[in-house]
N, C-alpha and C positions, 0 to 999 in steps of 0.2 A: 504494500500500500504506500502511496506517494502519498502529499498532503500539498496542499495548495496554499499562499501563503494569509487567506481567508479560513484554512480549516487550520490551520495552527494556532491562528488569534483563537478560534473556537474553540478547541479544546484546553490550549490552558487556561480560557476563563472557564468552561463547563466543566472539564475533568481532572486538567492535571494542578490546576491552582499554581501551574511555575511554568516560566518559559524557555526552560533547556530544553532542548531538543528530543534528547532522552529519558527526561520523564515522561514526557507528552507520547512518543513510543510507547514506551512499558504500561499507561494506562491507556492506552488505544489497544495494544496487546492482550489486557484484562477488561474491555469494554467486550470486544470479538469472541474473549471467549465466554460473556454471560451475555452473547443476542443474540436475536435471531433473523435470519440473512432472508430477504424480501428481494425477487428478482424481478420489475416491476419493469421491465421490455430488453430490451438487445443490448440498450445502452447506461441503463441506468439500475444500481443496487444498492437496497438500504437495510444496514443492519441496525436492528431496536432492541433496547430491554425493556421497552415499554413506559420509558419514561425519557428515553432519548434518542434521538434517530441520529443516526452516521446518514450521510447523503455519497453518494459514488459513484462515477462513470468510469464505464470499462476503456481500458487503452489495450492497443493493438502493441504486440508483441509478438515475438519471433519466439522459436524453439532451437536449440543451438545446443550445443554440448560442452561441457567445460572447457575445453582448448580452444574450441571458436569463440567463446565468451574472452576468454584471457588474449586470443590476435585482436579481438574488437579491442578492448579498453588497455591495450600496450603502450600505446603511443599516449596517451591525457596525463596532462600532466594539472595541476592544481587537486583543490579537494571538493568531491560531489556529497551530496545525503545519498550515502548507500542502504537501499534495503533490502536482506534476505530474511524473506517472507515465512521461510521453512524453518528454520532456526529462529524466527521471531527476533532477528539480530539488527539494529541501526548503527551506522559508524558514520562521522562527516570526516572520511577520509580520501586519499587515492585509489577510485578502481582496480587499479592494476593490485594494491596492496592490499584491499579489501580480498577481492579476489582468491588470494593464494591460500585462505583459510578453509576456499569451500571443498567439499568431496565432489567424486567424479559424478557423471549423472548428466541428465539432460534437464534443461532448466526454461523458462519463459525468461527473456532476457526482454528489458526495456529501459532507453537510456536518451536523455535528453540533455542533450550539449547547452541548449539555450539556459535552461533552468539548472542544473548541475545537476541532475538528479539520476539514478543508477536503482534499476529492479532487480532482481532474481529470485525465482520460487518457480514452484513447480506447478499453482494455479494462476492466470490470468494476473496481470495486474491490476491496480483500481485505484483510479487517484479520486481520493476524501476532497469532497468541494464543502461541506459544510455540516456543522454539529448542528441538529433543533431541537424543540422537546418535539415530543413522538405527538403523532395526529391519531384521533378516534380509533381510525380503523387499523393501525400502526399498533397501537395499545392494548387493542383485542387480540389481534395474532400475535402477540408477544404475550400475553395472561394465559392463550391456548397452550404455549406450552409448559405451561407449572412456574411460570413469573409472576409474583403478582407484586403492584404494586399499590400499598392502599395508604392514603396521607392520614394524618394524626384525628382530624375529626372523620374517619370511616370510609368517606367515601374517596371510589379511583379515578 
């Protein structure tokens, strides 16, 4: 997951209450894993806990193998937001350096020179355009699956 520099302000005023980098990660990393993922057309995915929605549009991406990944990001030189999606890992490092950590394997590779920004995981990637609170119907399909969220005077 990439993050746009609107879903960064959002998350660490909604989740991570701090603006390093890597907080804002690791409570994205623990949002994903208490939602539930709404594929809502070709382009657009929103994952809820029923009290907050991640907003996400899918990017195209290649499939490649590690050695193809490592001729791609050879030559860059400065530091990108790398994210490996599979390892749940973020670093604002050199690609190329980033890189030599991961194992062999075929990966979704996605890399954007303009924004510095560097993918790898083995599903699709999805750059976060925006944190909200979760809508109506947003709220019910997150309660369906054993979430519930109920405020202090009762009702959700």
């Amino acid at each position: 997951m990439l993050l746009t520099r609107h879903a960064k302000e959002r998350l660490a005023k909604r989740l991570a209450k701090r603006r390093k980098l890597e907080r804002i990660y690791s409570e994205l990393w623990a949002f994903l894993d208490r939602s539930r993922r709404i594929d809502v057309n070709e382009k657009v995915v929103i994952f809820t806990d029923g009290r907050k929605s991640l907003v996400c549009a899918r990017l195209e991406c290649e499939r490649l193998s590690l050695e193809e990944i490592r001729e791609r990001v050879s030559g860059i030189s400065g530091a990108y937001e790398c994210v490996f999606f599979d390892g749940r890992v973020f670093r604002h490092t050199r690609p190329e350096k980033f890189v030599q950590n991961l194992s062999e394997g075929e990966y979704c590779f996605y890399l954007n020179r303009e924004k510095r920004s560097l993918y790898i995981g083995s599903e699709e990637p999805l750059l976060v355009i925006t944190v909200r609170p979760a809508r109506g119907g947003e709220r019910n399909q997150a309660s369906s699956t054993g979430t519930t969220s109920m405020s202090p005077k009762g009702s959700s």
